[in-house]
DSSP file (Angstrom, degrees, kcal/mol; ACC not computed):
  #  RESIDUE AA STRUCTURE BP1 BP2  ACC     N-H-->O    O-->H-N    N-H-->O    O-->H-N    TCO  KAPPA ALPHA  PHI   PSI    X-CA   Y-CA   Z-CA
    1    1 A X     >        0   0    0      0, 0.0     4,-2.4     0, 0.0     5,-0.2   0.000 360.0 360.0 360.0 -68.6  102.6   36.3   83.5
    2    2 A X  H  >  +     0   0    0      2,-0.2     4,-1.2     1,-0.2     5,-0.1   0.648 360.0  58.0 -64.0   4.8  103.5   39.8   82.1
    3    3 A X  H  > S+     0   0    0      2,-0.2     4,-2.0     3,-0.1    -1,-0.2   0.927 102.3  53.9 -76.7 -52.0  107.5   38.8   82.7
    4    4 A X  H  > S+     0   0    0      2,-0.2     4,-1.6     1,-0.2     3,-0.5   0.942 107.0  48.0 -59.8 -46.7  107.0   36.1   80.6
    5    5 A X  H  X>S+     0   0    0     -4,-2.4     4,-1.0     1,-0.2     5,-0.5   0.929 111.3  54.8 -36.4 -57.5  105.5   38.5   77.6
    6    6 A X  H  X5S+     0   0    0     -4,-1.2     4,-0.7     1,-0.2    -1,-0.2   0.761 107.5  48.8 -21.9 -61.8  108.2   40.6   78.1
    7    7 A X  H  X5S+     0   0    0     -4,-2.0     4,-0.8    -3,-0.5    -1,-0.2   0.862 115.1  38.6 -51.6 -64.6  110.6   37.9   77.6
    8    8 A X  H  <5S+     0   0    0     -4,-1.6     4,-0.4    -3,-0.4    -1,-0.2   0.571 117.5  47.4-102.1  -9.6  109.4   36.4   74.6
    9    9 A X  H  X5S+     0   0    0     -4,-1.0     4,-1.8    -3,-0.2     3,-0.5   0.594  99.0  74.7-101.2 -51.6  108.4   39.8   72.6
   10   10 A X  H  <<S+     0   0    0     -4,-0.7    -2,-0.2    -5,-0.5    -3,-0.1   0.917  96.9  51.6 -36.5 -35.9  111.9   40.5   74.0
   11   11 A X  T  < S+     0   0    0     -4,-0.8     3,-0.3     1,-0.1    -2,-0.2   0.944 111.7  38.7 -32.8 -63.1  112.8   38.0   70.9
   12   12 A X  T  4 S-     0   0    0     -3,-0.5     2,-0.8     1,-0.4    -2,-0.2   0.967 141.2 -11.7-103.1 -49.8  111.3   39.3   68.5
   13   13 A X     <  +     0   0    0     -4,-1.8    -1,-0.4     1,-0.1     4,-0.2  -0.988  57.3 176.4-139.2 115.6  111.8   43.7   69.1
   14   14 A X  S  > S+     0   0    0     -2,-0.8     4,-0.7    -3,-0.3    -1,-0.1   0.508  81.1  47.9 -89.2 -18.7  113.3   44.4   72.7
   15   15 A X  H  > S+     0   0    0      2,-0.1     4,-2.7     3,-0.1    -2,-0.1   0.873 110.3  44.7 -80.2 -71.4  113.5   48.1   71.9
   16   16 A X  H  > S+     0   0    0      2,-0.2     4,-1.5     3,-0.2     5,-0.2   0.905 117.3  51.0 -43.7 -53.3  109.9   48.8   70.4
   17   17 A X  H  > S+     0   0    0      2,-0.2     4,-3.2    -4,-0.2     5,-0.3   0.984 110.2  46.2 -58.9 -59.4  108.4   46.5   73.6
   18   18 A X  H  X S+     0   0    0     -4,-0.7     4,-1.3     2,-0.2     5,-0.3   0.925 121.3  44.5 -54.2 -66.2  110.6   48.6   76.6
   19   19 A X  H >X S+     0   0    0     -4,-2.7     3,-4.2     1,-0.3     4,-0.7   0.735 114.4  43.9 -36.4 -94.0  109.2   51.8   74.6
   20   20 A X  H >X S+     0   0    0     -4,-1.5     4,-4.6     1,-0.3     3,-1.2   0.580 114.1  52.1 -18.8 -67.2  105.8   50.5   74.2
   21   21 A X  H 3X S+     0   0    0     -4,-3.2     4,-1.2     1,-0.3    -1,-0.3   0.469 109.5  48.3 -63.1 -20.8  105.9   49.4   78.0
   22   22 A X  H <X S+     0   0    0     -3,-4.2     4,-0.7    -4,-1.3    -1,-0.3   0.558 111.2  47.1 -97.0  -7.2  107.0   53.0   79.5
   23   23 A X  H XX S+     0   0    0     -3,-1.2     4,-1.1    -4,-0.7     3,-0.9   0.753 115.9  53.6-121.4 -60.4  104.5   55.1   77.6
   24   24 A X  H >X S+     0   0    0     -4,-4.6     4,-1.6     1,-0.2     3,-1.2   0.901 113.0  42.7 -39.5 -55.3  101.9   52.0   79.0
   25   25 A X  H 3X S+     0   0    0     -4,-1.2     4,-1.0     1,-0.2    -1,-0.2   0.659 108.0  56.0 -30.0 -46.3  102.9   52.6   82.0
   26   26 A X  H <X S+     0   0    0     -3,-0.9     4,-0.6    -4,-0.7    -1,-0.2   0.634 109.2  49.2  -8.8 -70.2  102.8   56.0   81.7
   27   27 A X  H << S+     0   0    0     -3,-1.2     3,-0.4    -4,-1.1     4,-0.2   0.758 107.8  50.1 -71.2 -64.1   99.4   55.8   80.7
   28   28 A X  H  X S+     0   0    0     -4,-1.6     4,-0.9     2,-0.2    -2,-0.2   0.713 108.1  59.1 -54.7 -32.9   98.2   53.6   83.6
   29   29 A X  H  < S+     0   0    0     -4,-1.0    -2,-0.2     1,-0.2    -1,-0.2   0.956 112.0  43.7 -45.6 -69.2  100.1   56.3   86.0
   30   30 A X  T  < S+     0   0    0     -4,-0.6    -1,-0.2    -3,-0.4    -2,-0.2   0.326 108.6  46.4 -39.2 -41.1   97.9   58.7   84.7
   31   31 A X  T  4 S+     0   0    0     -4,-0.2    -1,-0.2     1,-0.1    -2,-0.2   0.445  97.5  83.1-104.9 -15.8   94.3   57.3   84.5
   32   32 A X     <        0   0    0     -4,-0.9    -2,-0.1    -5,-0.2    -1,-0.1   0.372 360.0 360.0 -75.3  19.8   94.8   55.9   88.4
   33   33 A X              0   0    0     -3,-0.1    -1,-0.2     0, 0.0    -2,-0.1   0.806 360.0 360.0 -92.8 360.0   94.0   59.2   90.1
């Protein structure tokens, strides 16, 4: 499910998403302790 978002958002800005998507991550990293 999120592969496919990835994918299709890949279209449209592939740069702005990967960014977006490390800093979420990031985020998620962060609030799990």
């Amino acid at each position: 499910m999120v592969n496919t978002i990835l994918k299709e958002a890949d279209l449209f800005c592939p740069n702005s998403v990967r960014i977006n998507f490390t800093i979420y991550h990031t985020f998620s990293k962060n609030n799990h302790r």
